[in-house]
C-alpha positions in Angstrom: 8.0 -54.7 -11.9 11.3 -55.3 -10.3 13.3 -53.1 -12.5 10.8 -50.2 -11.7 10.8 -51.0 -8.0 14.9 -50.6 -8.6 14.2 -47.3 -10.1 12.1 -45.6 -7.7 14.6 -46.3 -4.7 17.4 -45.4 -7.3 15.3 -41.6 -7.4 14.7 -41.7 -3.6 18.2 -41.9 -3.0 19.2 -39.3 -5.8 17.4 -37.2 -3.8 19.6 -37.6 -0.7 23.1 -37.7 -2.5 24.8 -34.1 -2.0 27.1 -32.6 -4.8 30.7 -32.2 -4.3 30.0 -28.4 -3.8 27.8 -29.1 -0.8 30.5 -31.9 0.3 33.3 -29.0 0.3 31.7 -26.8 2.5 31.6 -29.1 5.5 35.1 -28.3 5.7 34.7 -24.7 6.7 34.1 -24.1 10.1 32.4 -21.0 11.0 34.0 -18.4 12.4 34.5 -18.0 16.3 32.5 -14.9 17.3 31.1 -13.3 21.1 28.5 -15.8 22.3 25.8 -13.7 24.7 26.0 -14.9 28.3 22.6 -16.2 28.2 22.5 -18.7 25.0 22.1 -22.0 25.5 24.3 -24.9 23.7 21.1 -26.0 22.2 20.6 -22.3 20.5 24.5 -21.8 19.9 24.3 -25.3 17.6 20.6 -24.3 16.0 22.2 -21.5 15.5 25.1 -22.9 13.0 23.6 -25.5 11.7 24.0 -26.0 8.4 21.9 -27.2 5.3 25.3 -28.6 3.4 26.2 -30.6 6.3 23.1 -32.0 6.4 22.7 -32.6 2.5 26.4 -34.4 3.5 25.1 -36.5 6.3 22.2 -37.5 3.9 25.0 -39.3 1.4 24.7 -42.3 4.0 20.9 -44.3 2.5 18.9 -44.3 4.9 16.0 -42.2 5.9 16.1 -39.9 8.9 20.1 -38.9 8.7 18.8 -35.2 8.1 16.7 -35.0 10.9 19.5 -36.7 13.5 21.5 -33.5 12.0 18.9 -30.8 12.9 18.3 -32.0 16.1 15.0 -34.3 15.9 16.3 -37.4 17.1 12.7 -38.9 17.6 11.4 -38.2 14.4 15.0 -39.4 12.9 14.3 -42.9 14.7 11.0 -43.3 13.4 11.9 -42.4 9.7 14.7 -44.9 10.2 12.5 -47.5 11.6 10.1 -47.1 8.4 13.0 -47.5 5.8 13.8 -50.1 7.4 10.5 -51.7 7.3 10.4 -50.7 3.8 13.2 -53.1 3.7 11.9 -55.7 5.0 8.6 -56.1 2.8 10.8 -55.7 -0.3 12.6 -58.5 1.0 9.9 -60.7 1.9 7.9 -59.9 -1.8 10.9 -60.7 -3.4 10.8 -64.2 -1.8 7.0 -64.9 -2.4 7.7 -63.1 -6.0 7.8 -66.2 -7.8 4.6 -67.9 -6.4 2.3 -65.7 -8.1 -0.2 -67.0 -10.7 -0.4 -66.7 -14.1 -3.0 -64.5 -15.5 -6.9 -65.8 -16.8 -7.2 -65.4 -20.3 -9.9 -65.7 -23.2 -7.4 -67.7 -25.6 -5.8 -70.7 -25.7 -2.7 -71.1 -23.9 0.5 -72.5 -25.0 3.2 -73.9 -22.5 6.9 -74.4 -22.3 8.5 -76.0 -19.2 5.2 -76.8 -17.6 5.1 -77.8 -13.8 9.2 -75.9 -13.3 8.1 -73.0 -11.3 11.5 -71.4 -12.4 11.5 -72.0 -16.1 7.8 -72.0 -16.8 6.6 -70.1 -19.7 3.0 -69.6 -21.0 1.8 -67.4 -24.0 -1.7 -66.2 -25.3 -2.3 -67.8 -28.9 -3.6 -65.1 -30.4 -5.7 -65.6 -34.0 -4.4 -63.2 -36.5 -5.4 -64.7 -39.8 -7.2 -67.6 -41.2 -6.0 -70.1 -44.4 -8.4 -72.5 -45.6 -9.1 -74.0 -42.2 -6.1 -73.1 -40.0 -5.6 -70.6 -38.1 -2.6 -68.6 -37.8 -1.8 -67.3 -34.3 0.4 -64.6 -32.7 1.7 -65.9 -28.9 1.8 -63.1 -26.6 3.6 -64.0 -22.8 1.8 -63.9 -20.0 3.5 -62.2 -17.0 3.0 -63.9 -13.3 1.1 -61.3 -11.4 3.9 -61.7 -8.4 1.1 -63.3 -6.3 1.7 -61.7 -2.6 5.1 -60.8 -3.7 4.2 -57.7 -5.6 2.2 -55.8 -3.4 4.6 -56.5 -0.8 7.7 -54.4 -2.9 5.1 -51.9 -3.9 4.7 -51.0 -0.2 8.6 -51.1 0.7 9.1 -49.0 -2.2 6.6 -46.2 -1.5 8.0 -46.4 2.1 11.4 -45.8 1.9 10.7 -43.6 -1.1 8.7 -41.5 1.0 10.8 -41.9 3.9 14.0 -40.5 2.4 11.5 -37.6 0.4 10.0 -36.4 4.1 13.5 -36.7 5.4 15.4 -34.3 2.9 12.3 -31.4 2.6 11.2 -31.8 6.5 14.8 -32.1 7.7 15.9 -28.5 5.5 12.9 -26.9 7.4 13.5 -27.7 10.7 16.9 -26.6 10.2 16.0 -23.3 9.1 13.1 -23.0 11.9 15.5 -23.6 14.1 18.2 -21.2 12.7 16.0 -18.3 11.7 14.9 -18.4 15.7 18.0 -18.3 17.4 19.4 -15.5 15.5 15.8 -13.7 15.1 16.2 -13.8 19.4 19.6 -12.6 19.8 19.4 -10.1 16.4 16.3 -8.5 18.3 19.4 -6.9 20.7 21.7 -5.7 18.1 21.7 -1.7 17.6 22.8 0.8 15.0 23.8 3.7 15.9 24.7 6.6 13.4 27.9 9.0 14.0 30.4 11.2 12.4 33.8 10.8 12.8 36.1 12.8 11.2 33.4 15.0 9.4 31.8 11.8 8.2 29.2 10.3 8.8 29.5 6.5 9.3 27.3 3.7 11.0 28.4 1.2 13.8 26.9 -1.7 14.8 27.1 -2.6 18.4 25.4 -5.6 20.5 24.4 -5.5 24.1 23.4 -8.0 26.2 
């Protein structure tokens, strides 16, 4: 149970880890063009957001990094608050892992290191054949079912699993909402106009604001 546990948070954070492509292009800084008179800061940074910086941001584990990026610093605190929640009950079924209960079973029960809760053992004798009068058995171990301790890390899991999950495919859309506005606005005001210079005919593209 523990070692999947490890691998779904493993996945989770796979998913927020950019590539060194993505990593590169932080480093270019877009180019300095005529801002209109009436944009706002707030449109002028939707506007050049990026989804590599974010995917960059992202690298650091912990849920709602993309969303601080785009913008969405409420929903950025809550994700963060429920990873690190998730945190916390993986923590706290980890320490009540070991006070679970062995399993009921049918067969008879044979024990090694009885009453050491850290070193106790129990297997299912299992009858697979019979000689004469005595039976031959196959032991099978039982596993403790974790007690409160397991559904505890399943929860912390599934939280910071889908924590980091709503983070990266949320966060990429509000990025591009946000982008695609700004520039849909201000693109609204750009014109072509068609010309001939020099006997040929050519197209220029102008903007007024």
């Amino acid at each position: 149970m523990r070692k999947c546990a490890l691998g779904i948070v493993g996945l989770a954070l796979a998913l927020v880890v950019p590539s060194s492509a993505l990593a590169q292009d932080v480093l270019t800084e877009p180019p300095l063009v005529p801002i209109p008179q009436d944009m706002t800061y707030e449109e002028y940074q939707d506007m050049n957001r990026r989804i590599a910086v974010g995917l960059t941001r992202s690298a650091i584990p912990l849920p709602g990094m993309m969303h601080f990026y785009a913008g969405e610093p409420t929903t950025g605190k809550w994700l963060l608050g429920a990873g690190l929640a998730g945190v916390a009950a993986i923590v706290a079924g980890a320490a009540l892992w070991e006070n679970g209960d062995f399993p009921d079973t049918d067969f008879d029960v044979f024990v090694l290191n009885a009453g050491d809760q850290d070193r106790e053992r129990r297997y299912e004798k299992i009858p697979i054949s019979l000689e004469g009068e005595m039976p031959e058995y196959r032991l099978r171990e039982l596993q403790r079912d974790g007690g409160a301790g397991g559904p505890l890390v399943a929860l912390g899991v599934l939280t910071i699993a889908g924590s980091m999950i709503y983070d990266f495919l949320h966060g990429i859309q509000v990025i591009e909402t946000k982008r695609d506005r700004v520039r849909f606005k201000y693109g609204k005001r750009l014109k072509l106009q068609a010309g001939a210079r020099m006997g040929a005919p050519n197209v220029v593209l102008s903007c007024a604001f």
